[in-house]
N, C-alpha and C positions, 0 to 999 in steps of 0.2 A: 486507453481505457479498456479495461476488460469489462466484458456482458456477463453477467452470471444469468441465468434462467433456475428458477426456483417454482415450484411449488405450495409450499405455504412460509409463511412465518418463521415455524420452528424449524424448516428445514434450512432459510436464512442464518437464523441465530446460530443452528450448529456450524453453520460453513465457517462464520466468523470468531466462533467463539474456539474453537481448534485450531490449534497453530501449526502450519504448512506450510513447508517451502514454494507453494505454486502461491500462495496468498501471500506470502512476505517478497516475493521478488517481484511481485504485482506492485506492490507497495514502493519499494525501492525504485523500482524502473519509473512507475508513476511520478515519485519524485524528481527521481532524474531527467527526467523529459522535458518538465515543468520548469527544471532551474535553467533547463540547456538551453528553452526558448524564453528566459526569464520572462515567467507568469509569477502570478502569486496567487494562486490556484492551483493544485495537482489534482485533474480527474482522475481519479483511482477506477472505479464501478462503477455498470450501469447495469441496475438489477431490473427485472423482468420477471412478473409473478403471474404463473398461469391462472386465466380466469379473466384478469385486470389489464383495459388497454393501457393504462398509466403508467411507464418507467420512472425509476427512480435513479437518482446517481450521489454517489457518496464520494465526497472530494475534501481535501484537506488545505487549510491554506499555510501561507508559510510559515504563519508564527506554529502551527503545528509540525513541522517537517521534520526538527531538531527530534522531539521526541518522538515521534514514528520511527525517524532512524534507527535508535539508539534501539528501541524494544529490537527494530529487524538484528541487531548489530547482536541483542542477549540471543537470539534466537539463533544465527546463524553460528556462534559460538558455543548452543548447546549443540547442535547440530553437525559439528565441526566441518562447518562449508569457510574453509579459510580466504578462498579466493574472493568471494559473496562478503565475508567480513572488510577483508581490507577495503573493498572496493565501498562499501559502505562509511567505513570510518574516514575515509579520506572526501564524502560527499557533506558529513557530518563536520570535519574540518571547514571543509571549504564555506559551509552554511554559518557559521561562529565568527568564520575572517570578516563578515561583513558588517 
């Protein structure tokens, strides 16, 4: 699980509303982790907002996996990270075999 440390809100909303290969392989790997220790849970983030003792964590469960993949899958495709694709479509296979 990655920590993001943030400042307000809107500085949240930008991180994730921008698509990044350091946020999409977050994602991936999150997943991966998840399936490797079969959970049905993937922690992704755990956000931290200056000011706020309260952490947040933002996690996906499996019936979400499929499509997380897939967007990482357009992303790394626009991106032409081929090795990050494969490796993805075959996590994406393996999640459909079951």
């Amino acid at each position: 699980m990655r920590k993001l440390q943030v400042e307000s809100l809107e500085q949240l909303e930008r991180i994730f509303r921008e698509k990044s290969v350091d946020m999409t392989n977050n994602i991936r790997e999150g997943i991966e982790e998840a399936m490797s220790k079969n959970k049905k849970t993937a922690n992704l983030f755990q956000i931290e907002m200056d000011g706020i003792d309260t952490s947040f964590e933002i996690s996906l469960t499996s019936k979400e996996w499929i499509i997380a993949l897939e967007n990482c899958l357009k992303h790394y495709g626009e991106w032409e990270m081929g090795d990050e694709a494969i490796d993805t479509y075959l996590l994406i296979k393996q999640l459909k075999q079951k």
